[in-house]
C-alpha positions as CSV (number, residue, x, y, z in Angstrom):
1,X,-1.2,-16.2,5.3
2,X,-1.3,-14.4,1.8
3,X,-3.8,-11.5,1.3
4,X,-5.1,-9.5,-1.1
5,X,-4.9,-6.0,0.5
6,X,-1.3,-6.4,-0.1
7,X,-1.5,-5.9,-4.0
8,X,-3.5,-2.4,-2.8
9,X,-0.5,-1.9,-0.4
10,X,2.2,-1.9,-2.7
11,X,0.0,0.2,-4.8
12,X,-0.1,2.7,-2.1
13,X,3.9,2.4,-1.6
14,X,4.6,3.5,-5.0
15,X,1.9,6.2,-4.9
16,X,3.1,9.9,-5.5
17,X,0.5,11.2,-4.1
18,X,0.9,8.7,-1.3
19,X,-0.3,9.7,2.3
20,X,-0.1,8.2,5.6
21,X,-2.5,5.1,5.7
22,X,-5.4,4.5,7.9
23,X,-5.8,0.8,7.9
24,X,-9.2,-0.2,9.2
25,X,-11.7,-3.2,10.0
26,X,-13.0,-5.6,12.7
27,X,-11.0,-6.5,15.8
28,X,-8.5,-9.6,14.4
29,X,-9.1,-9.6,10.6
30,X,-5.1,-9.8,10.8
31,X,-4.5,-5.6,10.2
32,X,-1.2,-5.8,12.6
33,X,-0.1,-9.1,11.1
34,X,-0.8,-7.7,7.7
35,X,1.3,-4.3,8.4
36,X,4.1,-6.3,9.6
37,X,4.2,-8.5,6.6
38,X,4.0,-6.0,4.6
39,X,6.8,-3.7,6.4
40,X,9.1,-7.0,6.7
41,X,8.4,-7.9,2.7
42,X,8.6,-4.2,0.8
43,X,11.2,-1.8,3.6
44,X,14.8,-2.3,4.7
45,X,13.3,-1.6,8.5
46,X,9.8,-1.6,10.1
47,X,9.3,0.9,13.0
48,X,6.2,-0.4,14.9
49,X,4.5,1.1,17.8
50,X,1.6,0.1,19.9
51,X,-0.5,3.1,21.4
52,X,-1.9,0.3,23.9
53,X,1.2,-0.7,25.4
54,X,3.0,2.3,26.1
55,X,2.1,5.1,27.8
56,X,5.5,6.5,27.0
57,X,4.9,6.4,23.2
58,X,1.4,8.2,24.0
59,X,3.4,10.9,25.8
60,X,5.4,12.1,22.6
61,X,2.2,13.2,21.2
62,X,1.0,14.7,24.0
63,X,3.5,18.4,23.7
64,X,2.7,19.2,20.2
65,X,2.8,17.4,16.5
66,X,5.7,18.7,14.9
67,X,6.1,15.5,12.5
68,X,10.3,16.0,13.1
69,X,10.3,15.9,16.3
70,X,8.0,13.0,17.0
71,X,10.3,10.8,14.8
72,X,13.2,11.9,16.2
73,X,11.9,11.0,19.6
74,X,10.6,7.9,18.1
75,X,13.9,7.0,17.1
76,X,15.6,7.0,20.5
77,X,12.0,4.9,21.7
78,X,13.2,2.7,19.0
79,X,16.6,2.6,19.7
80,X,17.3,3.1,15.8
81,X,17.1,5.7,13.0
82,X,13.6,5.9,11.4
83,X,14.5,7.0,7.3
84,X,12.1,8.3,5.0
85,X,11.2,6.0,2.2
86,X,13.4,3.0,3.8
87,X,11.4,2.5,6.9
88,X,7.5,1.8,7.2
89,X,6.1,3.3,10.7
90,X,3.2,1.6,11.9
91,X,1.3,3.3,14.5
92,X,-1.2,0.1,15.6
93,X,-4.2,0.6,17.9
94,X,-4.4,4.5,17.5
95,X,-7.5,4.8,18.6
96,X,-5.8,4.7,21.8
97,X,-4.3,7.4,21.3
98,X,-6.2,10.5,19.7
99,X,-3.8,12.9,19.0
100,X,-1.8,10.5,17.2
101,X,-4.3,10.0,14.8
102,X,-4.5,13.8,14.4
103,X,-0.6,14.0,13.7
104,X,-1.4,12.4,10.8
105,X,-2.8,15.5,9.3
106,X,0.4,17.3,9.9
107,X,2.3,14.5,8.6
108,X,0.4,14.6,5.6
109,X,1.2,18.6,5.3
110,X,5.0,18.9,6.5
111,X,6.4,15.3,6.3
112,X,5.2,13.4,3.0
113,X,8.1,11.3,2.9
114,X,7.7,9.1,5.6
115,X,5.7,6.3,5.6
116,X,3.1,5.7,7.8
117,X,0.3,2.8,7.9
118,X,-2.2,3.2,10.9
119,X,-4.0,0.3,12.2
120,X,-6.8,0.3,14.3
121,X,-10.4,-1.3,14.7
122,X,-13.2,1.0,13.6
123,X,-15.1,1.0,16.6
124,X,-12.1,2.7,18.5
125,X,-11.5,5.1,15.1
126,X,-15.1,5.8,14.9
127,X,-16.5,6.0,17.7
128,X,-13.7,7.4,20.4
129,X,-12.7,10.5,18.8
130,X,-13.8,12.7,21.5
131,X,-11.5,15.6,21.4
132,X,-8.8,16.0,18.3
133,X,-10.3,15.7,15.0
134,X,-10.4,13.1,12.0
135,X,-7.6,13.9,9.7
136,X,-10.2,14.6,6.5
137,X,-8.1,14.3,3.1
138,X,-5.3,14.1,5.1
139,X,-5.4,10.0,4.8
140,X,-5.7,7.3,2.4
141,X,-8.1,4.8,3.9
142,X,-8.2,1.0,3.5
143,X,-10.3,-1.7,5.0
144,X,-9.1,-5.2,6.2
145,X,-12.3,-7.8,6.1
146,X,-11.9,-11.3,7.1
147,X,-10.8,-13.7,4.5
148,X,-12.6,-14.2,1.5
149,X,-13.0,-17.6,0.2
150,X,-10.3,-17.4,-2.4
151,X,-7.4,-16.1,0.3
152,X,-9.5,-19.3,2.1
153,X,-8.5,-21.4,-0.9
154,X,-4.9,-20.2,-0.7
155,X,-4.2,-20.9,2.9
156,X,-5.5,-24.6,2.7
157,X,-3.2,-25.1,-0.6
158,X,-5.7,-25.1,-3.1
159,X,-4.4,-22.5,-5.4
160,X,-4.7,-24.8,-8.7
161,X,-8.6,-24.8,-7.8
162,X,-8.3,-21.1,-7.8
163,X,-7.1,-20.8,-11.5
164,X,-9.0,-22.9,-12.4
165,X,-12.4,-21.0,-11.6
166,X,-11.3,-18.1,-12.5
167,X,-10.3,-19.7,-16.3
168,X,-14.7,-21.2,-15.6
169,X,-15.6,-18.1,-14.8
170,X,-13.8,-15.8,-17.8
171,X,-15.9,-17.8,-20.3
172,X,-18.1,-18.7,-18.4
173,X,-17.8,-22.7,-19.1
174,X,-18.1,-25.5,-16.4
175,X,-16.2,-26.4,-13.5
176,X,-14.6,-29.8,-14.0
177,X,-14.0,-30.2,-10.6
178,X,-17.5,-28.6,-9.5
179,X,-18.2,-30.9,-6.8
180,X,-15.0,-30.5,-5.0
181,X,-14.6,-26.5,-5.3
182,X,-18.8,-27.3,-3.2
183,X,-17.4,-29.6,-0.8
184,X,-15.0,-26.6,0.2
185,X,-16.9,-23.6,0.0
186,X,-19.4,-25.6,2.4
187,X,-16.1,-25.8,5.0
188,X,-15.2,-22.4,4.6
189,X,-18.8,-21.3,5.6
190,X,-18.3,-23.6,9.3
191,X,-14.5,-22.2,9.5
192,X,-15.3,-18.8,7.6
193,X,-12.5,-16.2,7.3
194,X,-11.0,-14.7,10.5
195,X,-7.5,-15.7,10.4
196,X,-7.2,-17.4,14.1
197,X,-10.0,-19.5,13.1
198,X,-8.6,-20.2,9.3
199,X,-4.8,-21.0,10.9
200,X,-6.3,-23.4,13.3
201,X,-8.2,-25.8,10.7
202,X,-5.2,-25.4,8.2
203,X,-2.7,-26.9,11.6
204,X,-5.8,-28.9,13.1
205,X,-8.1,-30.1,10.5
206,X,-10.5,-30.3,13.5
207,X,-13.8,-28.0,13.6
208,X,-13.7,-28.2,17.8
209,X,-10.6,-26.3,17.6
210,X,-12.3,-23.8,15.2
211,X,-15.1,-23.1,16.9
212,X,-13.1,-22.6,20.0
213,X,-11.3,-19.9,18.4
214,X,-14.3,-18.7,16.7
215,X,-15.9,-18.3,20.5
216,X,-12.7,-16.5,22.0
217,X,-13.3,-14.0,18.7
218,X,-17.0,-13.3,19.8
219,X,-16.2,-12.9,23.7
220,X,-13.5,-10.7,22.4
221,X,-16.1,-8.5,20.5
222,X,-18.4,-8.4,23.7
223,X,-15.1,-7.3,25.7
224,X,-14.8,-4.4,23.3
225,X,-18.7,-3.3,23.8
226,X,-17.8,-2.9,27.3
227,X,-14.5,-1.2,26.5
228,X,-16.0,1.6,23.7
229,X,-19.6,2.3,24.9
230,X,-21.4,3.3,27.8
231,X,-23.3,1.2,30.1
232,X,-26.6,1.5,28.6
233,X,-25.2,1.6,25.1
234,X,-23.5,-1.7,25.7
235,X,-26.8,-3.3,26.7
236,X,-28.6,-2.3,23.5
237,X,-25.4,-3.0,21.2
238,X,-25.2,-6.7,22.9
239,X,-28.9,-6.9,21.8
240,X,-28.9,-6.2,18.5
241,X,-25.8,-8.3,17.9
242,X,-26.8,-11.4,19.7
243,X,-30.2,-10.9,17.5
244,X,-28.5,-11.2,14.5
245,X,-29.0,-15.0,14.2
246,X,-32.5,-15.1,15.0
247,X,-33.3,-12.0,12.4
248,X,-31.6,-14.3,9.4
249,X,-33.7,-17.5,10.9
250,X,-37.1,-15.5,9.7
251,X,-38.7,-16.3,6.1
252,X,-38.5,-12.9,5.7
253,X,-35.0,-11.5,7.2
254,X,-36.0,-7.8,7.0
255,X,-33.7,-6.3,10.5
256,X,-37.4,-6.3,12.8
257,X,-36.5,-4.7,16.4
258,X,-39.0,-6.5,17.7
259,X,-37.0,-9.2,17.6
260,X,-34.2,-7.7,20.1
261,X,-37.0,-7.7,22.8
262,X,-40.4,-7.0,22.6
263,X,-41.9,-4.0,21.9
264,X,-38.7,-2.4,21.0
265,X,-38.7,0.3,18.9
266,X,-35.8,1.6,16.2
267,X,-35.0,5.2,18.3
268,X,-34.0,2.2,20.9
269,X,-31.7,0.4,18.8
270,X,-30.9,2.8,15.9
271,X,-27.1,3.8,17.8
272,X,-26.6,0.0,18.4
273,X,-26.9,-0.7,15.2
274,X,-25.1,1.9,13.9
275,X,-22.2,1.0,16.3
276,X,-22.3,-2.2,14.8
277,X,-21.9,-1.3,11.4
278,X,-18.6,1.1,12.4
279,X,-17.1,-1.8,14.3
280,X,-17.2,-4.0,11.0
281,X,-19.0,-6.6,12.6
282,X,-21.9,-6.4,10.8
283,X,-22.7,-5.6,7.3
284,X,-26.1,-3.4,6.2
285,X,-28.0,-4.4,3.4
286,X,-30.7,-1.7,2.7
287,X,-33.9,-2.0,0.6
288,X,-34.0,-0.4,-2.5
289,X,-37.2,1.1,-4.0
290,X,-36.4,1.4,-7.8
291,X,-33.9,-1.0,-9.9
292,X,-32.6,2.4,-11.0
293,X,-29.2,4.4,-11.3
294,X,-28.5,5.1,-8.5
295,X,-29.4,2.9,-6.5
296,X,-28.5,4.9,-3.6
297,X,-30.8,7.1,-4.7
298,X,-33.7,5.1,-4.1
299,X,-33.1,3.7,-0.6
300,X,-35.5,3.3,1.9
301,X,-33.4,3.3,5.1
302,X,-36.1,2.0,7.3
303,X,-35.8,-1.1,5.8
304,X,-32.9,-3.1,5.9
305,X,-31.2,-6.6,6.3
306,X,-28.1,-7.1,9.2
307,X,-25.8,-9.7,7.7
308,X,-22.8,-10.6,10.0
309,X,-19.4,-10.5,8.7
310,X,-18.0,-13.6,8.8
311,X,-20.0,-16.9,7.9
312,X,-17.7,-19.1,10.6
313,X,-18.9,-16.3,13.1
314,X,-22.5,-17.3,12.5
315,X,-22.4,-20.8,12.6
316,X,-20.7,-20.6,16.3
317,X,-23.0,-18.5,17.5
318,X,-26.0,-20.2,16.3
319,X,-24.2,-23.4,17.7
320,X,-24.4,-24.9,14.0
321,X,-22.0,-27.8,14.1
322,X,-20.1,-28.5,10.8
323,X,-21.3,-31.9,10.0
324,X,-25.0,-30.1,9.4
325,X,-23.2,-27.7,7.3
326,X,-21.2,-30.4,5.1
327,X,-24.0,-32.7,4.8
328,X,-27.1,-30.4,4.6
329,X,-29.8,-33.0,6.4
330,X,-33.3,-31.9,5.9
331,X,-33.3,-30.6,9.1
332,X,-31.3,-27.6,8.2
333,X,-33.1,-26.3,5.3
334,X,-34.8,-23.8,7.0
335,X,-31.5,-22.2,8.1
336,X,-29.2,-23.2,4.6
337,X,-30.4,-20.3,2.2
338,X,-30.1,-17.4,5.6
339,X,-26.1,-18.8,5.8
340,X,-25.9,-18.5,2.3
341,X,-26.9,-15.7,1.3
342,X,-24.8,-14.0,4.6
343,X,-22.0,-15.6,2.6
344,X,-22.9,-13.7,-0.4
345,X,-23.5,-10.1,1.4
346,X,-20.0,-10.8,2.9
347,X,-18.5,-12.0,-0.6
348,X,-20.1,-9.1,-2.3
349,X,-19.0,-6.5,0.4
350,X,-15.5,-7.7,0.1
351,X,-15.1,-7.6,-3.3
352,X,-16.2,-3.5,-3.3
353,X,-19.9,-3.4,-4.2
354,X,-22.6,-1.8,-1.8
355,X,-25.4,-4.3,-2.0
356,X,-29.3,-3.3,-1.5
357,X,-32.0,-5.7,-2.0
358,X,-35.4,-4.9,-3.8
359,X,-39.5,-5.6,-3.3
360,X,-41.9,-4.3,-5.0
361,X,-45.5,-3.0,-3.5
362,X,-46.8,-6.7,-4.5
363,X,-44.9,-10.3,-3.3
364,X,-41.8,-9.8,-5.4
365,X,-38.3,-9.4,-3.5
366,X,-34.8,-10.1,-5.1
367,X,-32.0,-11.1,-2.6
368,X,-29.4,-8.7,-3.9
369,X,-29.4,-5.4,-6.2
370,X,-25.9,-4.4,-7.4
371,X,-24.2,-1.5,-9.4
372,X,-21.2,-2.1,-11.5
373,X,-18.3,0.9,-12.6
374,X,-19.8,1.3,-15.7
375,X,-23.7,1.9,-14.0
376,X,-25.1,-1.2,-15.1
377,X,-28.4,-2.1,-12.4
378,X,-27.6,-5.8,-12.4
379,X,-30.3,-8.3,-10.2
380,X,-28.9,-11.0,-8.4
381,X,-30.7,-13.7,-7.2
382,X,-29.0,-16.4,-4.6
383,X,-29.8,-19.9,-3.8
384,X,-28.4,-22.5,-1.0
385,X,-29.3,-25.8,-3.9
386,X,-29.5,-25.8,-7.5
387,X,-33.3,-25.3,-7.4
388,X,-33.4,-22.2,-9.2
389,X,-36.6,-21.1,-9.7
390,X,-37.3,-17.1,-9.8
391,X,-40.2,-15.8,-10.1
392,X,-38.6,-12.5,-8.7
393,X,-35.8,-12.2,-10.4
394,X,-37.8,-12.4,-13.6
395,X,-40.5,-9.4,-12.5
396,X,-37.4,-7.2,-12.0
397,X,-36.4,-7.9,-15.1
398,X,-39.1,-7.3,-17.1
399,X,-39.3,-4.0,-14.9
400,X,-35.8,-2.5,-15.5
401,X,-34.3,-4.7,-18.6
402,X,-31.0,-5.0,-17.1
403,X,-28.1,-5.7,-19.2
404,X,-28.4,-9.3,-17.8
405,X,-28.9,-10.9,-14.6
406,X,-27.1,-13.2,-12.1
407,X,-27.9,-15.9,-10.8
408,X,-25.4,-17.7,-7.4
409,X,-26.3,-20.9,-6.9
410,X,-24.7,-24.9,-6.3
411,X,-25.2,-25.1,-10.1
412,X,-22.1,-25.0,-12.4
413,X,-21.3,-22.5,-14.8
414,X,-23.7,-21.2,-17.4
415,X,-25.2,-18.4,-19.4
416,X,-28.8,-18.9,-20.8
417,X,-31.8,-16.5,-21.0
418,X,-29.7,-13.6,-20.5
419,X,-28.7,-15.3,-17.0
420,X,-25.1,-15.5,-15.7
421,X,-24.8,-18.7,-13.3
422,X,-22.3,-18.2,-10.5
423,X,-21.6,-21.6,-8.6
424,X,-21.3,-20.2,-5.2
425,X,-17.6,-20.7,-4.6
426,X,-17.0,-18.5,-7.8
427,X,-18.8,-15.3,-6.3
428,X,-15.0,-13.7,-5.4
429,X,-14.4,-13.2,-9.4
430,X,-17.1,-11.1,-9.3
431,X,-16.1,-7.0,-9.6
432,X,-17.3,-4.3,-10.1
């Protein structure tokens, strides 16, 4: 399954500045399967080690973290020579192991020339750190998401499609095949991105198989609760998450704690959430008081969105089956602008942005709020059909006369009134 972290990868390979690598994201986004490929594609020999399944390999960390010695001992584990620059090391599941994530600091310092890629899942990086410390600019850091709906494209043998929205998109001129490139973004919003899921409709063709996989994902994630937080931290996490849904499902999906239980208040849920967020499983889309550079500047972090990180996710745990997604009945209108605008938070988080969204003191609120390299404030308005009316996206423009705006929609291609129509499966050629 081809992905685009590799291009970053081999970026990082040829670096001369290069440092070991802290690969992050969500439990099964495909970071070990990534390493590997990447080890078996671009080194003569890959040295992997599992901090989970050895309490052996934890043990040559434990006497001190001379980087020379803990190959050489490494070595004889491996039963072959590790060699700088010929051999990738993959250290996977660290955060089982706490001092080797600190060795990476020393490393860093006394042995540049090996190199190291170190994959774990945030919430263990994050969160169980408990005695050594974080390697600060000691690391070059890199987050796996799940995939986005070009690597989607690529895995179901659609790469033609691909060049061929990109070619739309560079001048902006209409899809020919428009209806098809629809047809399949609406199927990667049932299957989503997380690899198991994607590699069983690409064998299967068959959304039970899917959302099997896509359940065993989400009773893996409540597995991990249990694993990483305490008791009582565990209850409120499984809260907020399994509220998730339900938040998006409001006309106005503004994160309420009120809907994790009654009365609930955000010193409750505030850790929960922010575990959440640290895990990758969720992605935070905070409201923005001014259409101003920066944006960050003018956050109001008591009011937010919770989007969750995969699409295909969502609709198994909302219990959404995919012919309601394909065909869009009437019935699921209420729901079909929630899933897509996740689908855009996720696409937009992917593709490097930090979305917020923006309301003013009156009625007016814009779906998304973005900043590009060059510092442009650029509005972006998202919509499930090709009704796109926008009464808010206009006030925010007569308010802060961005450059232009956006607009994401089931339309085709287009640029009129200042407007740049994205069809929704075109948002990945979107960059910063």
């Amino acid at each position: 399954m081809e992905r685009k972290i590799i291009e970053a990868l081999k970026r990082w390979k040829a670096s001369p500045k290069r440092m070991p690598l802290l690969l992050g994201g969500a439990r099964q986004v495909g970071k070990t399967y990534t390493a590997l490929t990447f080890g078996k594609q671009y080194y003569k020999n890959t040295a992997y080690f599992n901090m989970e399944d050895s309490s052996e390999i934890i043990s040559i960390f434990e006497r001190d973290l001379d980087p020379a010695r803990i190959v050489s001992e490494l070595s004889v584990k491996l039963g072959e020579a590790i060699y700088p620059d010929d051999t990738l090391i993959i250290f996977d599941e660290i955060q089982a192991c706490e001092r080797a994530l600190t060795s990476l600091k020393y490393f860093c310092e006394k042995a540049p020339q090996y190199h190291i890629i170190a994959a774990g899942s945030l919430l263990g990086v994050a969160l169980k750190r408990e005695k050594y410390s974080f390697p600060v600019g000691k690391v070059d850091m890199m987050t796996l998401y799940p995939l986005d709906f070009e690597e989607f494209l690529w895995a179901t043998g659609h790469e033609k499609l691909c060049a061929m929205i990109q070619d739309s998109f560079s001048g902006f001129t209409p899809l020919s095949l428009h209806d098809t490139a629809l047809d399949l973004y609406k199927t990667y919003l049932v299957v989503g991105g997380m690899p198991k899921a994607v590699s069983e409709y690409v064998e299967t063709k068959d959304f039970d198989f899917v959302t099997a996989a896509q359940k065993s994902l989400n009773d893996a994630y409540i597995a991990d609760m249990a694993k990483y937080a305490t008791p009582q931290d565990t209850t409120r996490i499984m809260a907020a998450w399994g509220s998730v849904p339900a938040q998006l499902s409001k006309e106005n999906h503004k994160f309420q704690y009120k809907v994790i239980k009654s009365g609930a208040r955000a010193y409750e849920y505030e850790t929960a959430i922010d575990w959440l967020k640290a895990a990758g499983m969720v992605n935070i889309c905070t409201r923005v008081r001014e259409g101003k550079m920066p944006l960050a500047a003018f956050a109001d972090n008591d009011s937010f969105k919770l989007y969750m990180m995969d699409t295909g996710l969502l609709c198994s745990k909302f219990s959404i089956a995919a012919n309601v997604v394909l065909h869009s009945p009437h019935s699921f209108d209420g729901f079909k602008g929630a899933l897509a605008e996740n689908y855009i938070m996720q696409a937009l988080t992917v593709n490097g942005f930090e979305p917020f969204y923006w309301s003013s003191p009156g009625k007016a609120e814009l779906d998304f709020v973005i900043q590009d390299r060059s510092g442009n404030i650029l509005p972006l308005e998202g919509k499930s059909a090709d009704n796109v009316k926008a009464k808010s996206l206009r006030t925010f423009v007569s308010l802060y006369e961005p450059p232009y705006a956006i607009r994401v929609s089931a339309k085709n291609f287009g640029f009129e009134n200042n407007i740049k129509s994205i069809p929704l499966y075109a948002l990945f050629c979107l960059k910063p």
